[in-house]
C-alpha positions as CSV (number, residue, x, y, z in Angstrom):
1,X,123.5,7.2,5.7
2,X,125.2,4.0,6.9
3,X,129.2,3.5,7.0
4,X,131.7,2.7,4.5
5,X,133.0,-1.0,3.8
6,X,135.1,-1.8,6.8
7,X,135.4,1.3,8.7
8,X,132.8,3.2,11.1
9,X,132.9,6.4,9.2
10,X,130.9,6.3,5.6
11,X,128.3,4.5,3.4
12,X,128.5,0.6,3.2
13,X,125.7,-1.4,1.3
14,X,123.8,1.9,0.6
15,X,122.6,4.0,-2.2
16,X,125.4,5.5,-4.5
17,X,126.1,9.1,-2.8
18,X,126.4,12.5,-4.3
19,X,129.6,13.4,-2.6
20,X,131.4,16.8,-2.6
21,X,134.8,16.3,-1.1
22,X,136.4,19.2,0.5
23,X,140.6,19.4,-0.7
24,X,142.5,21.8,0.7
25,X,145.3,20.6,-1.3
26,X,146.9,18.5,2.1
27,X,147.0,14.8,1.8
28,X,144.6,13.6,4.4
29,X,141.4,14.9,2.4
30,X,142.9,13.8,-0.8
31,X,142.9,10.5,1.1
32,X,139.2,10.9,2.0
33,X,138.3,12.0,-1.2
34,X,139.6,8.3,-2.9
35,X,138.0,6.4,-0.3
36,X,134.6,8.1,-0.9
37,X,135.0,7.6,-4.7
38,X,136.6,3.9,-4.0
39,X,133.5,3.2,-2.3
40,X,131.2,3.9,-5.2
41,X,130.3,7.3,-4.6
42,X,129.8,9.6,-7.4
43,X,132.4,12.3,-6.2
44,X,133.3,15.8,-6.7
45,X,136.3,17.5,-5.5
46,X,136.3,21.4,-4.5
47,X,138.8,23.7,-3.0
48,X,137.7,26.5,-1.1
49,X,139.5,29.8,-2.0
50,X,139.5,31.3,1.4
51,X,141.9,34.2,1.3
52,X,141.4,37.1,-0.5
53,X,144.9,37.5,-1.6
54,X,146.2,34.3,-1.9
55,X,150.3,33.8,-1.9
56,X,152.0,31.5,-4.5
57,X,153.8,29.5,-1.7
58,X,153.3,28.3,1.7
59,X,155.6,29.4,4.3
60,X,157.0,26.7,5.8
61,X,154.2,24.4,7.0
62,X,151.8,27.3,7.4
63,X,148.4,27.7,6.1
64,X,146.4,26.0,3.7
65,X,145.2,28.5,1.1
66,X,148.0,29.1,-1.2
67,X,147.8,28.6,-5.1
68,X,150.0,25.9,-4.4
69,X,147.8,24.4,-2.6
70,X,145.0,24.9,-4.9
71,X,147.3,23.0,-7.4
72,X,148.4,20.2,-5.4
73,X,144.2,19.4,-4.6
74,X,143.8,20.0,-8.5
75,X,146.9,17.0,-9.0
76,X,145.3,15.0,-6.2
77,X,142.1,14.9,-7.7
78,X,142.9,13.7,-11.8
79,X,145.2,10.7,-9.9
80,X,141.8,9.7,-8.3
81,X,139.6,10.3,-11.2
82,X,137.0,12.9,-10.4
83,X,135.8,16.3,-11.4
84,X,137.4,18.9,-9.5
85,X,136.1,23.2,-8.9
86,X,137.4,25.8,-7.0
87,X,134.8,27.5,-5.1
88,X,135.4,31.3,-3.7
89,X,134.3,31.8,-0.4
90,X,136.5,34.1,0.8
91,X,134.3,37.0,1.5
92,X,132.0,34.6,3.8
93,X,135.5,33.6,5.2
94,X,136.4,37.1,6.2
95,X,133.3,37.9,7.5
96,X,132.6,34.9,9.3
97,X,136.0,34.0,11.0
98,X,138.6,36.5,10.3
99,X,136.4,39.2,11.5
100,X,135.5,37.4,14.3
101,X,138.6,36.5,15.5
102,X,139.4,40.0,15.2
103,X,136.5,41.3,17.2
104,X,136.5,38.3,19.7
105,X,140.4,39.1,20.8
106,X,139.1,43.1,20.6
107,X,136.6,41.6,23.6
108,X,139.4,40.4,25.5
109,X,138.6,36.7,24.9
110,X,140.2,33.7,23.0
111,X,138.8,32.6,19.9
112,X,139.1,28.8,18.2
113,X,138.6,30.1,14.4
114,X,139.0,26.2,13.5
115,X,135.8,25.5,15.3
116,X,134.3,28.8,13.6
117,X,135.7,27.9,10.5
118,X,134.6,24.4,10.6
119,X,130.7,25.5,12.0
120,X,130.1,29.0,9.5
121,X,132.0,27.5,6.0
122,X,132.7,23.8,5.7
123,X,129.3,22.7,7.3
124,X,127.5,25.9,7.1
125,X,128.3,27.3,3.2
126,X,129.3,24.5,1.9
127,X,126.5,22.2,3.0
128,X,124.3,24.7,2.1
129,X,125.5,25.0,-1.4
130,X,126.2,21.2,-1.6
131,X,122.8,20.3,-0.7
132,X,121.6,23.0,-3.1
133,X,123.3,21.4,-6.2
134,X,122.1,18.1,-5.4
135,X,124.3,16.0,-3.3
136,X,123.7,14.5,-0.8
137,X,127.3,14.8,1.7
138,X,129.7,16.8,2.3
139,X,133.5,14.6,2.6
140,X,136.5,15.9,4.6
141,X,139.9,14.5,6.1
142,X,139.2,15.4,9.8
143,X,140.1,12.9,12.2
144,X,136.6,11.9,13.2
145,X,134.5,8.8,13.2
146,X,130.8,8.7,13.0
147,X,129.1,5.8,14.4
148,X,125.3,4.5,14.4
149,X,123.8,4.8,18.3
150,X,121.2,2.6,19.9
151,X,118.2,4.3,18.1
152,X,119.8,4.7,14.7
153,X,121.0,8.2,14.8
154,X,124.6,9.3,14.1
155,X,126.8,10.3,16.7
156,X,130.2,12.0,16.1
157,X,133.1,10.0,18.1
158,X,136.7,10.4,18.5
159,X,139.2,9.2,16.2
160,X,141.1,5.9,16.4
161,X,144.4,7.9,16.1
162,X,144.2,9.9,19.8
163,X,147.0,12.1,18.6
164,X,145.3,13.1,15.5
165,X,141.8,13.1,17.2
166,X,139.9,16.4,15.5
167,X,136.6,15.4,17.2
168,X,137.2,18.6,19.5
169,X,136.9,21.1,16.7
170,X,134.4,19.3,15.5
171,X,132.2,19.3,18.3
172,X,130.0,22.4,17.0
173,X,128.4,20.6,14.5
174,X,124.5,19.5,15.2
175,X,122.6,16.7,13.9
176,X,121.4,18.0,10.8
177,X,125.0,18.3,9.5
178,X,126.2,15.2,11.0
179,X,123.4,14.2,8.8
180,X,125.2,14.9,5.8
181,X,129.3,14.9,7.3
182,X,131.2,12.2,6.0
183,X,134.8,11.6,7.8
184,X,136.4,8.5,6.1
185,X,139.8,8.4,8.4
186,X,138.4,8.1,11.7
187,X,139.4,4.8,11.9
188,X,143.1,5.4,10.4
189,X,146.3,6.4,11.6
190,X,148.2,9.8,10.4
191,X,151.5,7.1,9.2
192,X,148.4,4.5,7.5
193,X,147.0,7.8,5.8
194,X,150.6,8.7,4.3
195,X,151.4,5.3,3.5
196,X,147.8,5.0,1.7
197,X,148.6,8.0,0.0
198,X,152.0,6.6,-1.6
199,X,150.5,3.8,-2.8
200,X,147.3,5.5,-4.6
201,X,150.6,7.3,-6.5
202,X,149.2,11.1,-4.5
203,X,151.9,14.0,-4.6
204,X,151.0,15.1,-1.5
205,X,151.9,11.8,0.3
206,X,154.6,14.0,2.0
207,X,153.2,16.8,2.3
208,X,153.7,18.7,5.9
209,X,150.8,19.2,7.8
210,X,149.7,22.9,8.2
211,X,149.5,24.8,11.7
212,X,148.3,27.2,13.7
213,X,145.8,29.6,11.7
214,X,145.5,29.4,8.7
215,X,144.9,33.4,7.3
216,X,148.0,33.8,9.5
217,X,150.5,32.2,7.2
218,X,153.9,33.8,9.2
219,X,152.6,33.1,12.8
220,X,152.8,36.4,14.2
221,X,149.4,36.3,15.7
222,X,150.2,39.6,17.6
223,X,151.4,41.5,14.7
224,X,148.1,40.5,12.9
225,X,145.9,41.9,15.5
226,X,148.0,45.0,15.6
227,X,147.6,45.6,11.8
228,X,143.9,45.2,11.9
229,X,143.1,46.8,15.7
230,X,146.1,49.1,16.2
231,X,148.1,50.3,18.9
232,X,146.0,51.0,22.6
233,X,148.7,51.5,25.2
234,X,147.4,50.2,28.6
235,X,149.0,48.9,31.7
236,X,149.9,45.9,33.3
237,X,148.9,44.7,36.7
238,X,150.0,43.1,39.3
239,X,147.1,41.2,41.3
240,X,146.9,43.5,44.2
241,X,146.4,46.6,41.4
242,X,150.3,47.8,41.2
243,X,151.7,49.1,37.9
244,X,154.3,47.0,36.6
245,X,154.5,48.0,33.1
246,X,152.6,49.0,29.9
247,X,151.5,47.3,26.4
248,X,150.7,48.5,22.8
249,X,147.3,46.4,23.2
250,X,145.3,44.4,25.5
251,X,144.4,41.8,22.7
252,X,148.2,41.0,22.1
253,X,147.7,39.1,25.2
254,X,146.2,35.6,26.5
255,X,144.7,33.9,29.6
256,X,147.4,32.0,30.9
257,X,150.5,33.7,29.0
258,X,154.0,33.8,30.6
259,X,156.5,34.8,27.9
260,X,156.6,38.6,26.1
261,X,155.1,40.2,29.5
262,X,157.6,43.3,29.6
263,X,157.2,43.7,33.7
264,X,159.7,46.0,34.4
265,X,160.8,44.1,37.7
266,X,160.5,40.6,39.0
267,X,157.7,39.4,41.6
268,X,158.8,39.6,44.9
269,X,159.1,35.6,45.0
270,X,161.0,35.1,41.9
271,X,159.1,32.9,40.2
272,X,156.9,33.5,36.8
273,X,154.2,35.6,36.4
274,X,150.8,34.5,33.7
275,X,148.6,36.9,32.3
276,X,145.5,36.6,34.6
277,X,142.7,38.6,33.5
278,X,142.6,41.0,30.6
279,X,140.4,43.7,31.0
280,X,139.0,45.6,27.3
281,X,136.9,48.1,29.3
282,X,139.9,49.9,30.9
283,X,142.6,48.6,28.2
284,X,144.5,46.8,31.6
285,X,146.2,43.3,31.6
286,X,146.3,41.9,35.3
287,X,149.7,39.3,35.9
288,X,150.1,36.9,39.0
289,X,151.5,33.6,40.1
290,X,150.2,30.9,37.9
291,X,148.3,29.1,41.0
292,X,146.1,32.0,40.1
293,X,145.6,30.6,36.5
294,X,143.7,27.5,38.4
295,X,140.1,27.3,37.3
296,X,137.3,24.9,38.9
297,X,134.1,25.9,37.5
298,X,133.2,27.7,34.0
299,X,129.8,29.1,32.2
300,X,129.3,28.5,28.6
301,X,127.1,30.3,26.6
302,X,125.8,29.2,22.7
303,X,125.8,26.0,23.2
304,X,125.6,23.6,20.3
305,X,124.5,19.6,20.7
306,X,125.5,17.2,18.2
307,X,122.1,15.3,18.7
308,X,120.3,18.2,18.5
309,X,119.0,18.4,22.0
310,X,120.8,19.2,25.9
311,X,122.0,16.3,27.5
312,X,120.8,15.3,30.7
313,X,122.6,16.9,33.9
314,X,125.4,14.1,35.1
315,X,129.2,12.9,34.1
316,X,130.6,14.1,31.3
317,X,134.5,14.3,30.0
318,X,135.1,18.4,29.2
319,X,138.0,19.1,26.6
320,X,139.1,22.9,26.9
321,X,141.7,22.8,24.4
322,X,142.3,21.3,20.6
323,X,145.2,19.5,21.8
324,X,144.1,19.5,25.3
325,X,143.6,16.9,27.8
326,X,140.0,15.7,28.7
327,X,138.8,16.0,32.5
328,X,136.2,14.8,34.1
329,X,133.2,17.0,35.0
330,X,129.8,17.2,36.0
331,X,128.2,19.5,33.7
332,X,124.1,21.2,33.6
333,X,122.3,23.0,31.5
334,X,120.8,26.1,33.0
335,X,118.8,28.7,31.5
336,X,120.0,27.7,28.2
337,X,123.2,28.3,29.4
338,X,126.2,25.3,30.0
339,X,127.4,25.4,33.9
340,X,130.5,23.0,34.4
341,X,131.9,21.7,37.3
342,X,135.4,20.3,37.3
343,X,137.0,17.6,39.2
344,X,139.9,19.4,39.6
345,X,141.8,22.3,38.6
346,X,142.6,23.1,34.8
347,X,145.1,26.2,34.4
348,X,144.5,28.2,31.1
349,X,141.2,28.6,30.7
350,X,140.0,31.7,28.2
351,X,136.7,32.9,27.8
352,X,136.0,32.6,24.0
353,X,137.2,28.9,23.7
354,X,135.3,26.2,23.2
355,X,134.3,23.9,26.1
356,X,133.3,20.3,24.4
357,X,132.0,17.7,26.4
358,X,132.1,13.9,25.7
359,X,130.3,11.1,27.0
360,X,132.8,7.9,26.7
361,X,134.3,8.8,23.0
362,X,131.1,10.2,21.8
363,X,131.1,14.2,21.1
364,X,127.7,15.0,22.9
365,X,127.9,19.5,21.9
366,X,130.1,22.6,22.7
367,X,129.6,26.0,23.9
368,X,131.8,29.1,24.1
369,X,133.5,29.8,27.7
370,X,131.7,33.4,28.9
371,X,133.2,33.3,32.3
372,X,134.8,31.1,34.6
373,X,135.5,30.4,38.6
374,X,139.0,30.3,40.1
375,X,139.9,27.7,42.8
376,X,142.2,27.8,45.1
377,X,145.8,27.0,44.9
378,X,147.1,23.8,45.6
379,X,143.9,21.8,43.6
380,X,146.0,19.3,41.8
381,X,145.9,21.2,38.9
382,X,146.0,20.2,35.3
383,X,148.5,21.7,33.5
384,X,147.7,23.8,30.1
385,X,150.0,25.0,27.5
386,X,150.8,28.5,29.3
387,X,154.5,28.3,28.2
């Protein structure tokens, strides 16, 4: 599969695809849907109805399986002139990444359900089913570029648009779905892609983007877990093993938290205190200062490589985070197993998220975080989102 007509990311000068295009109703796949049909792809739009009990109406830029959004892909695709489905996958959704966010957080780590989402339904089931029926690609709007290396295969890169970079989520796909991934706004800007969108005369040209998770339309992660896992009081920790308060839950906590501790008095310093370590076996969550957050060395365990093979021990970039920055590493496979080394300090760091390396901007695989190794303080640490 070669690239579209002037842009890294698609067919160009190639055989007429079988394209199903992936529209979750937002306006960057209805974008990459009309560029896959604009390039003379036979196309075929589908929405994936991924909740069980879908609501009428986002809440506020929440989510992205509502009817309404169901309606809005429907509207986006009769402007660009293609046959459009609604697929039900919602039981392989629930299975797949609601319950195993669920059980992950029960574990005491950190899930990414994006990541999940992206490996178990959009290039998992619907590849599957895709390739089933006949076509030959699967079409999204992620913010990826794929690109032709030395020896002809594909390789998944980073987007132009850093901001909008999705490449990170991304990073769990191998080469057999690259095979078939097609990711036409790679080389576009978010403002191009709304622009584009006005002019093709698409609804959702305005549309807000949707956040956080998506099967947690209100935001209250928390009151999710407690609905589905209950209430477990426990205590909290200090680091030298001192009670200083008790929870309704060990997974309503997160590696690196500051706010919604409850301590019942302040550390002896004055400053902050970050959730530290949570602990399922014994229901405890251990607080400290957040030098104690810094991190220089992590194991990752499934790992998954975009080329379909371990990359050679050496330099890599490692990106810890979806929104996070990338630092440089020297990273090693081991037993099957991902060992990474940081050049210095990264604060934040959950078993259960993804690590994904990158050589230059190409995504070379991910694994999951099992455990990681604490430096000491006052490593020029980089700073997470522990807010």
């Amino acid at each position: 599969m070669t690239d579209f007509p002037g842009a890294p990311t698609g067919p160009s000068n190639g055989p007429r695809l079988r394209v199903l295009a992936a529209m979750s109703g937002g306006v960057d796949s209805a974008v990459a849907a009309a560029r896959a049909a604009e390039a003379g792809h036979e196309v075929t739009g589908v929405h994936l109805a991924l909740s069980g009990n879908p609501q009428s109406f986002r809440t506020g830029a929440r989510g992205c399986c509502t009817l309404e959004d169901s309606r809005d892909a429907r509207r986006a695709a009769d402007v660009i002139g293609i046959p459009f489905y609604v697929w039900d996958l919602a039981e392989r959704f629930r299975e797949d990444v609601i319950d195993d966010f669920v059980a992950e957080y029960a574990a005491g780590r950190t899930p990414n359900p994006c990541l999940r989402c992206n490996e178990k339904i959009k290039f998992a089931a619907l590849l599957d089913k895709a390739i089933a029926l006949g076509f030959d690609a699967v079409c999204t709007g992620h913010y990826a570029r794929i690109l032709e290396g030395p020896t002809g295969t594909r390789e998944l890169h980073r987007a132009v648009d850093a901001a909008k970079d999705q490449s990170y989520v991304l990073g769990v796909l191998d080469a057999e779905q690259l095979a078939h991934a097609l990711f036409p706004l790679g080389d576009t800007t978010k403002d191009e892609i709304r622009r584009e969108a006005e002019r093709r005369g698409l609804a959702v040209a305005k549309k807000p983007d949707s956040h956080d998770i998506c099967f947690i339309a209100d935001g209250d992660t928390q009151g999710f877990l407690a609905k589905h896992l209950g209430t477990a009081a426990g205590d909290i920790l200090d680091a030298d093993g001192s009670k200083l308060g008790e929870h309704d839950g060990a997974y309503g906590f997160t590696i690196g938290q500051r706010k919604g501790l409850r301590i019942g008095r302040p550390a002896a310093d004055g400053k902050p205190r970050y959730v530290l370590d949570i602990s399922p076996v014994n229901n405890t969550v251990t607080v400290g200062p957040v030098e104690g957050l810094d991190v220089l060395a992590l194991t990752a365990i499934r790992p998954r490589w975009c080329e379909g093979r371990p990359p050679a021990a050496g330099a890599y970039g490692a990106q810890l985070r979806a929104h996070g920055e990338e630092v440089p590493v020297s990273a090693e496979v081991v037993d099957g197993e991902l060992r990474v080394r940081l050049e210095r300090a990264v604060r934040g760091v959950a078993p259960g998220q993804a690590v994904v390396l990158y050589d230059g901007t190409r995504v070379v695989g991910s694994a999951t975080i099992a455990a990681t190794e604490r430096g000491p303080v006052g490593v020029d640490p980089v700073a997470a989102d522990i807010g």
